[in-house]
N, C-alpha and C positions, 0 to 999 in steps of 0.2 A: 533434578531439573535445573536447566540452568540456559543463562542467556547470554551470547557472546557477540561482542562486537569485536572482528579480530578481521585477520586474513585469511579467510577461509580459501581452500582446493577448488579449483576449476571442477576434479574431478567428484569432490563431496556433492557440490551443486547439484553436477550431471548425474548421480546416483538417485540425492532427493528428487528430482527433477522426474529420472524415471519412475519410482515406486511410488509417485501420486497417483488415483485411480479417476475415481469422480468428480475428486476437487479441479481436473481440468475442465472439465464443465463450466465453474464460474472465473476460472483463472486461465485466462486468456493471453496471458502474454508468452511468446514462446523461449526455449530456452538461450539462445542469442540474446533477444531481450533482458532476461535475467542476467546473464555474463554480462552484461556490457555495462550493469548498473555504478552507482557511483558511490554506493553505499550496499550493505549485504550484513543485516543480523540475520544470526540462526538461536533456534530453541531446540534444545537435547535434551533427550529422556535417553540412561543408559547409556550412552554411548553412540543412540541413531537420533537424527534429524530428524524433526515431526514439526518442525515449521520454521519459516523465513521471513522477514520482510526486510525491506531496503526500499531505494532509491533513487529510479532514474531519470533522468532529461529525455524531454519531449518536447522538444521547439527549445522555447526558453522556462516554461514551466516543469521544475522538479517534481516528480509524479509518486505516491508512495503505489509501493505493494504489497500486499502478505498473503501466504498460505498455510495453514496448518492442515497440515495429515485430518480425514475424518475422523480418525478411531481416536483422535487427538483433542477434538473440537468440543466445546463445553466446560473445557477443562481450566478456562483463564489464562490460555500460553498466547490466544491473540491480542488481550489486555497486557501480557507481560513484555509480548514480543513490541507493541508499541507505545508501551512507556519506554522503554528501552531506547527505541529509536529513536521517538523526540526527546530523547534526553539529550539524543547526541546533536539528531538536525537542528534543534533550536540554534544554536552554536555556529551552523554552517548557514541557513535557510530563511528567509522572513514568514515565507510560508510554506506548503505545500498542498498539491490538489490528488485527486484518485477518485476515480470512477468506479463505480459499485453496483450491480445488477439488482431490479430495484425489489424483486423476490427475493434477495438474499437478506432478510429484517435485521435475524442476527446480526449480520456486518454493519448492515445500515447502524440499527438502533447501539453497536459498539463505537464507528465513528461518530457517530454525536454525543455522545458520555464523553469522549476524547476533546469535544469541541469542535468536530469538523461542522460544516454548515451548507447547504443544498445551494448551487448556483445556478443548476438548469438542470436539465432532465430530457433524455432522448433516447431515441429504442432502448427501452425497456431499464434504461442506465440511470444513477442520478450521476452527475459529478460535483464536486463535494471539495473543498478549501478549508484549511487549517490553517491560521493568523499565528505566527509566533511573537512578531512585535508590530513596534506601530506600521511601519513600511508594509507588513504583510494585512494588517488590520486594512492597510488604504486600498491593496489589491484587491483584497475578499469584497469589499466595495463595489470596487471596480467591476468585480467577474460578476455580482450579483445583476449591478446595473446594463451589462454586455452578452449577460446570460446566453442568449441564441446564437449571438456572433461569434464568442468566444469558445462555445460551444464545439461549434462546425471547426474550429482547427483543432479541439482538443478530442474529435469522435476516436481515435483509434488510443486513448487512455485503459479502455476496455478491458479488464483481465478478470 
């Protein structure tokens, strides 16, 4: 098992991409979205891809994502896959936000072990801010105090 921040194939993507089943269900962003991000970890068992997460722009807010394969899931590669990542975003990022369906506890209750924190909440969604320094500490603030407002331009975060 191993975690890679590299340059990963268009086409690796497009493969993981296809052989997700139900996790499109809670992962909503489609695969254009994923290509276009600005950051792309993967987590490999064997040889195949059994989860991602990275990094896109949404307005001016850098947005995380991640998916692991279900047959995957339980297993610590979406704790692995995002220390990984804010190993690297801390570096690039003040913060970062991601929206999360608000059934999925799993996720939920793994962004907040990470330090994310609830800024508002709409259909059925929380969205959710990650402080990496003080600049990001003053947004999360921010987003808290602007909640509904901020909200409404951040609705299609969704995945």
């Amino acid at each position: 098992m191993r975690s890679k921040n590299m340059q990963i194939s268009e086409r690796a993507i497009i493969n993981f991409f296809d052989s997700l089943d139900e996790e499109k269900e809670t992962f909503r962003l489609s695969l254009d979205e994923v290509l276009k991000s600005e950051m792309i970890i993967i987590e490999e068992i064997g040889g195949e891809i059994v989860g991602i997460a990275g990094i896109r722009r949404h307005k001016m807010f850098p947005v995380l994502f991640i998916v692991v394969k279900s047959s995957f899931q339980g297993k610590g590669l979406g704790k692995k896959l995002l220390t990984t990542l804010h190993d690297v975003a801390k570096t690039k990022y003040s913060f970062i936000v991601l929206s999360v369906i608000k059934e999925n506890m799993r996720a939920v209750n793994l962004f907040r072990k990470f330090g994310y924190v609830i800024f508002a909440e709409k259909d059925g969604s929380y969205f959710m801010v990650k402080p990496f320094n003080c600049i990001g500490r003053v947004v999360s603030k921010l987003l808290m105090l602007a909640g509904p407002v901020i909200t409404s331009i951040l609705l299609h975060l969704s995945y």
